[in-house]
C-alpha positions as CSV (number, residue, x, y, z in Angstrom):
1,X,43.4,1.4,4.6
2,X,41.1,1.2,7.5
3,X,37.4,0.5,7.0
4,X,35.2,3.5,7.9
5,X,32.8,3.0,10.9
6,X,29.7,5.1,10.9
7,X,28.5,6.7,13.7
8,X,24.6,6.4,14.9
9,X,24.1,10.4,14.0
10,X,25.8,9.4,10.6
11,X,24.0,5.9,9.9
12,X,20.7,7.9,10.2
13,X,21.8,9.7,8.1
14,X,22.7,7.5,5.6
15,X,18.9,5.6,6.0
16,X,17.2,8.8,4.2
17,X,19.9,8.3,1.2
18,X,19.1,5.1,1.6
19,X,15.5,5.1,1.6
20,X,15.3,7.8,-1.7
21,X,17.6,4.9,-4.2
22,X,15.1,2.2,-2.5
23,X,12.1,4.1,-3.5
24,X,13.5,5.5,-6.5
25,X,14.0,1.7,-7.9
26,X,10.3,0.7,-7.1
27,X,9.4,3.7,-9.7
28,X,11.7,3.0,-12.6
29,X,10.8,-0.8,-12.6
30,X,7.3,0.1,-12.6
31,X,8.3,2.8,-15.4
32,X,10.4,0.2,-18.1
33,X,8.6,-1.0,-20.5
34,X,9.3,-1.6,-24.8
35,X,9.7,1.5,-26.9
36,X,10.8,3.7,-23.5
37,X,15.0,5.2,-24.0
38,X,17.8,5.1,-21.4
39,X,17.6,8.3,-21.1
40,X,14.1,8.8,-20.7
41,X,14.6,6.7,-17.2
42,X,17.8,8.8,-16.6
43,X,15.2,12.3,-16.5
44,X,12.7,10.3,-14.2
45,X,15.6,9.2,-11.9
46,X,17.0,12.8,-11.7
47,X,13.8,14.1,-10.9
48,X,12.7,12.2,-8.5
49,X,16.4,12.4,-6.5
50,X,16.4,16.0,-6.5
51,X,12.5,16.6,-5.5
52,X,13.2,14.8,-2.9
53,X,16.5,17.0,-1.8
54,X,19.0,15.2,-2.8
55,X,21.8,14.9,-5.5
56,X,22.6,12.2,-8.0
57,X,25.3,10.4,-6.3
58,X,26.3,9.4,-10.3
59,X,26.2,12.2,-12.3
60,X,29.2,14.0,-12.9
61,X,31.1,11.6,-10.8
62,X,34.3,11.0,-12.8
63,X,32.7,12.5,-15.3
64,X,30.1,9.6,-16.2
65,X,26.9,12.0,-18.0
66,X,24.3,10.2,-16.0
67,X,21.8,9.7,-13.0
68,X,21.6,6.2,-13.5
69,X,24.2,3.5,-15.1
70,X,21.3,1.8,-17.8
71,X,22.6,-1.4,-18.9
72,X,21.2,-3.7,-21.3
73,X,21.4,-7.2,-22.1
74,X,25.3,-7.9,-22.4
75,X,26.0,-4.4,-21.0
76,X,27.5,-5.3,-17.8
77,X,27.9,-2.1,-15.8
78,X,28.6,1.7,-16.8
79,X,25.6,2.0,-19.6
80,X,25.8,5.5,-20.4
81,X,21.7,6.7,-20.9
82,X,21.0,7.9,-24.3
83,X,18.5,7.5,-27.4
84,X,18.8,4.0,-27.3
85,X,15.4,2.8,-27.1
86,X,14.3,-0.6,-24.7
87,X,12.9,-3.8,-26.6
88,X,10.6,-6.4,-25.8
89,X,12.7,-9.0,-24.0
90,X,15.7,-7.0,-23.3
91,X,17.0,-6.8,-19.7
92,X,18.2,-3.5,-18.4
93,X,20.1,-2.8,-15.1
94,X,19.8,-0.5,-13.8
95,X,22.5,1.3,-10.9
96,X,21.9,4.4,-9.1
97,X,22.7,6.4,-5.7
98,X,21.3,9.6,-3.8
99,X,23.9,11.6,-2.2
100,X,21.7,13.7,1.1
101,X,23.0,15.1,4.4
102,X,27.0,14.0,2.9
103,X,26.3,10.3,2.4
104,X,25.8,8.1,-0.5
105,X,23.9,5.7,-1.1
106,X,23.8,3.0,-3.8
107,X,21.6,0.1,-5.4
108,X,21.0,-2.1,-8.5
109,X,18.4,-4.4,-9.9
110,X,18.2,-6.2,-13.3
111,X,14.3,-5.3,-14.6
112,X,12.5,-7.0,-17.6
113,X,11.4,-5.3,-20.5
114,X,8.4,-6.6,-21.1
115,X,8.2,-10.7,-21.5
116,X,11.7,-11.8,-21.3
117,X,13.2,-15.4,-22.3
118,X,13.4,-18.0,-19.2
119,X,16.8,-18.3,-19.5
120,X,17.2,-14.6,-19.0
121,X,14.9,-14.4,-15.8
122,X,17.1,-17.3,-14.6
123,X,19.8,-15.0,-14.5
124,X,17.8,-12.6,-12.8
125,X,16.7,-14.5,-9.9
126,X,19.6,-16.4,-9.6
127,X,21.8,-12.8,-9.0
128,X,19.3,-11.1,-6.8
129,X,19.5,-14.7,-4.8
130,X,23.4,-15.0,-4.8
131,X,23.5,-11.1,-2.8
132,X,21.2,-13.0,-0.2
133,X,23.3,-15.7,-0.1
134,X,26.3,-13.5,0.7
135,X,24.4,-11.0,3.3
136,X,23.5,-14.4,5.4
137,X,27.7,-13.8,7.1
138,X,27.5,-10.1,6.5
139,X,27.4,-10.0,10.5
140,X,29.8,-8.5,13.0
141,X,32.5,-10.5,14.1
142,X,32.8,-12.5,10.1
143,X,35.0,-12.0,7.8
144,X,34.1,-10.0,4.9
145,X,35.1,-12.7,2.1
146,X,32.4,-15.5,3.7
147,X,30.3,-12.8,1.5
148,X,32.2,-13.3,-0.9
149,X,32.2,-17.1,-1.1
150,X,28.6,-17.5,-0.6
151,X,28.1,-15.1,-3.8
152,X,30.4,-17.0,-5.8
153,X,29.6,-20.1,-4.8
154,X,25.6,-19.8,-5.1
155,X,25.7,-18.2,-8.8
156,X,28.9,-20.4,-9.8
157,X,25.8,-23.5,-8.8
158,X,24.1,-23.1,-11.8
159,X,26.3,-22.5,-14.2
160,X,27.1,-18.5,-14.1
161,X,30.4,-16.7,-13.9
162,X,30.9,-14.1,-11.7
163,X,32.3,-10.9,-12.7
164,X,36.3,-10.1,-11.7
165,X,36.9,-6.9,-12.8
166,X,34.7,-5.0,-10.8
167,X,33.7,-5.7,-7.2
168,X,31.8,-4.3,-4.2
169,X,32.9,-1.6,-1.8
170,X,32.4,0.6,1.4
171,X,30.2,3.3,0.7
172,X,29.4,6.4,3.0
173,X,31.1,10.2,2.9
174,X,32.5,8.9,-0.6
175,X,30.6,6.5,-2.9
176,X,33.4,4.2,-3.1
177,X,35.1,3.7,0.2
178,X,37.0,0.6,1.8
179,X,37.2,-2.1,1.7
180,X,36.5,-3.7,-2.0
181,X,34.2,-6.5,-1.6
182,X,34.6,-9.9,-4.4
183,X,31.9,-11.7,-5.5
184,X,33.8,-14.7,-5.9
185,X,35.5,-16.9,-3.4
186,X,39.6,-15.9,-2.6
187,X,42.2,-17.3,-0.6
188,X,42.1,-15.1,2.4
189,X,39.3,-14.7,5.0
190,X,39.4,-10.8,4.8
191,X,39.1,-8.2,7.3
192,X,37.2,-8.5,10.3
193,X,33.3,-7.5,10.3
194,X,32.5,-4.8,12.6
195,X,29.3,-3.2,13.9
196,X,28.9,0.5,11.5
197,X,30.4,-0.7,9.0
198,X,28.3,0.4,5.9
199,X,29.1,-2.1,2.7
200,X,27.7,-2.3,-0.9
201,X,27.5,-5.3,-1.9
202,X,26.9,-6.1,-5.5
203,X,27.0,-9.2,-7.6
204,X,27.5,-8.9,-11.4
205,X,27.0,-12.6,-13.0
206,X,27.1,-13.7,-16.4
207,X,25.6,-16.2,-18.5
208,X,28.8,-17.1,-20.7
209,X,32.4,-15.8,-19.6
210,X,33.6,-13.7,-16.8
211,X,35.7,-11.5,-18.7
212,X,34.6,-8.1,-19.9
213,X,35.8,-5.1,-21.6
214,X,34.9,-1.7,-21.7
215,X,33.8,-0.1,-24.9
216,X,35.2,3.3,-26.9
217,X,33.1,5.6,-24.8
218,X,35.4,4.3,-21.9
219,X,32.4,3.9,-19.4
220,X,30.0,0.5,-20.8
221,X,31.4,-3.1,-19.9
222,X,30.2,-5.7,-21.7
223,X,30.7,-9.3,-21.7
224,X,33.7,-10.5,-23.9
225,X,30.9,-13.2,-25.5
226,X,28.4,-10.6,-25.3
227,X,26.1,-12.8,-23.4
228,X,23.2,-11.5,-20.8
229,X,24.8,-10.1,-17.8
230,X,22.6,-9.1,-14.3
231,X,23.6,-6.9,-11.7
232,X,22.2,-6.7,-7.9
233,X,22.8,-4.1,-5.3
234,X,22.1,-2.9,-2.2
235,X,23.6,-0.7,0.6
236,X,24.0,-2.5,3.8
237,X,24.5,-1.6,7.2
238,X,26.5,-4.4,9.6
239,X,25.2,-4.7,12.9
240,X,25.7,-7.3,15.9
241,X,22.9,-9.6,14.5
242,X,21.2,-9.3,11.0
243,X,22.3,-6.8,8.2
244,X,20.0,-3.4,7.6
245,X,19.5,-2.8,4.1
246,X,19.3,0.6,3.6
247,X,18.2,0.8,0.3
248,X,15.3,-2.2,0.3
């Protein structure tokens, strides 16, 4: 399938989505803290989405119950908010998109809960770093697995696995669009970068194993080992020189 190119009219458009999930994840890290639920987040992200006239891009899509995916420690993806209450030294990611003017937009970070172990903010850093890594080729006229590579290739460094099972992908009239993105290096180069193309890219790296499974509610991954897991995200916008980030 071909790979959606935005128009200028439609990639403005996309920057207001854009800019609501970027703002939106400056006030939930500055809101986690010990003793605070999943779903208590979840009511602040919905909130603050739809004062500021737009949808939850998540809620209700596929039927997942929630504004935000909140996923803690070994909870890789998919955490369904709830009563579940946030712990000192726990790590919570946290994924979300705005859906404004027909376009999505959509962004993760990994936030502490209060002091976390060094080990754990490791993980952090080293996953926020590896999506940096891959967005230094995400430039018209490369091919989309260089990202790819550079991801797996940075977070593999120290140690981490990189999640398989779920991957990165094209994201504008629909949330998921082409093309799927790895975070891991593969055999072929990939299609061809062009200017307008709108990509979220999204490493998911573990501490132990790469495999995962998805629990009886049929949403929450976790790692098989159930070792920490971090997630980073942003929406990205290719253009003849550097990548915009629409949602940074």
């Amino acid at each position: 399938m071909a790979i959606p190119i935005k128009s200028e009219q439609q990639i403005q458009l996309m920057r207001q989505a854009g800019q609501i999930t970027a703002e939106l994840h400056l006030l939930l890290e500055s809101k986690v803290k010990p003793g605070m639920t999943t779903k208590e987040l979840d009511e602040i992200a919905e909130s603050f989405i739809r004062d500021h006239g737009a949808v939850p891009s998540f809620k209700g899509y596929g039927g997942f119950p929630g504004t935000i995916c909140a996923s803690v420690n070994e909870e890789v993806i998919h955490g369904i908010p709830g009563t579940r209450k946030l712990l000192e030294g726990d790590i919570i990611s946290i994924d979300t998109g705005a859906y404004m003017n027909g376009f999505h937009s959509d962004a993760a970070r990994t936030v502490a809960v209060g002091n976390i172990s060094e080990e754990a903010q490791k993980l952090i850093d080293v996953t926020k770093q590896s999506f940096f890594e891959g967005i230094k080729y995400a430039k018209a006229g490369n091919h989309l697995h260089e990202i790819s590579r550079a991801i797996g290739n940075y977070a593999e460094s120290f140690g981490y696995s990189v999640v398989r099972d779920y991957v990165g992908h094209g994201v504008g009239r629909n949330l998921h669009e082409e093309p799927q993105i790895p975070n891991y290096s593969v055999p072929s180069r990939g299609p061809l970068l062009c200017k307008g193309m709108v990509l979220a890219i999204e490493p998911m790296i573990n501490i132990g194993t790469f495999r995962v499974k998805v629990l009886s509610n049929d949403w929450t991954v976790i790692t098989n080992d159930k070792k920490l897991s971090a997630h980073y995200e942003n929406t990205i916008l290719i253009t003849d020189g550097e990548p915009e980030l629409l949602t940074l």
